[in-house]
PLY file of the C-alpha trace (Angstrom):
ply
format ascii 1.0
element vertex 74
property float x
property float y
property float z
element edge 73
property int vertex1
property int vertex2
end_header
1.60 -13.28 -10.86
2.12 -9.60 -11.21
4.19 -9.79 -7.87
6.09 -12.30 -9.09
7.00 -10.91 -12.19
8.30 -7.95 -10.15
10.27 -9.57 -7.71
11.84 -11.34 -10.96
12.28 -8.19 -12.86
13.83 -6.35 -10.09
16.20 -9.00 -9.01
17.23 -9.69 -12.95
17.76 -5.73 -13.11
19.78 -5.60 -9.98
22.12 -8.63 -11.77
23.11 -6.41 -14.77
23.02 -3.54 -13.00
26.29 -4.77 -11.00
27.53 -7.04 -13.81
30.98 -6.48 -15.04
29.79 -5.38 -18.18
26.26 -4.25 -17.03
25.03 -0.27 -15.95
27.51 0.40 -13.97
30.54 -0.47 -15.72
28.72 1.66 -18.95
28.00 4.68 -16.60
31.41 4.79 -15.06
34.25 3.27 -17.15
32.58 4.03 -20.75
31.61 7.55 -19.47
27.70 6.82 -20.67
28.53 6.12 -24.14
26.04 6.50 -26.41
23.33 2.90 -26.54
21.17 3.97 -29.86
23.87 4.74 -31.97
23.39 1.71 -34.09
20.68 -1.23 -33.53
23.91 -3.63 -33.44
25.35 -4.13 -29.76
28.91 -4.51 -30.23
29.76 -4.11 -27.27
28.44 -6.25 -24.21
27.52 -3.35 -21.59
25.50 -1.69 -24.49
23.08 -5.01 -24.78
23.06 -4.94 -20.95
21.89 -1.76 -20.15
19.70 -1.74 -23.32
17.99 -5.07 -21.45
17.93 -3.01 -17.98
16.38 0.25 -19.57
13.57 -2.96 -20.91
13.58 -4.11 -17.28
12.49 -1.15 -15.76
10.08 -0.15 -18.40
7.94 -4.00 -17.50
8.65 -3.22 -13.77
6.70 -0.17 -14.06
3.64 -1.68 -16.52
3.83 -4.26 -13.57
2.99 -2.22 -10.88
0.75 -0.22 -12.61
-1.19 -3.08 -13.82
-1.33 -4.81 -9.69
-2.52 -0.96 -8.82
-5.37 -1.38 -11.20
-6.31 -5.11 -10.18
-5.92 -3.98 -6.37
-8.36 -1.26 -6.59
-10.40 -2.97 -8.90
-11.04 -5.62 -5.76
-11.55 -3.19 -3.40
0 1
1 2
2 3
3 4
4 5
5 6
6 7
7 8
8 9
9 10
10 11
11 12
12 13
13 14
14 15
15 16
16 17
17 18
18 19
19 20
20 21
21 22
22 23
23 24
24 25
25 26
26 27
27 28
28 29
29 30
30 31
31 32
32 33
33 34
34 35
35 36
36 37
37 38
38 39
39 40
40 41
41 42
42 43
43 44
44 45
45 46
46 47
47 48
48 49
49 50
50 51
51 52
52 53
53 54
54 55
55 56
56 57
57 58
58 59
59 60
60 61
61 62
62 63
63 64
64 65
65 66
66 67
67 68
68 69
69 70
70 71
71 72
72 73
């Protein structure tokens, strides 16, 4: 399940990352305006690379947590 929650994660993360209003398009066009300046997203590529920062954050308990279960096994 972990694995598959990965491969999910990562290809979801990938998506906004390349969306027209995902990472990207924050990074470059919007110069890496600030995300936390209010809890409201007003703007679409703020939600979107709010959600990816999320993304990577379960990717990582993910891995961590199949690391443990692996060596647990072993």
């Amino acid at each position: 399940m972990n694995l598959a929650g990965i491969i999910f994660c990562v290809s979801y993360a990938g998506y906004l990352f390349v969306q027209k209003d995902g990472v990207q398009a924050w990074a470059t066009e919007h110069k890496a305006e600030n995300l936390v300046q209010t809890m409201k997203a007003t703007k679409p590529w703020i939600e979107n690379t709010r959600e990816f920062g999320g993304l990577l954050i379960v990717i990582l308990v993910m891995i961590g947590n199949l690391w443990v279960v692996r060596r647990k096994v072993t």
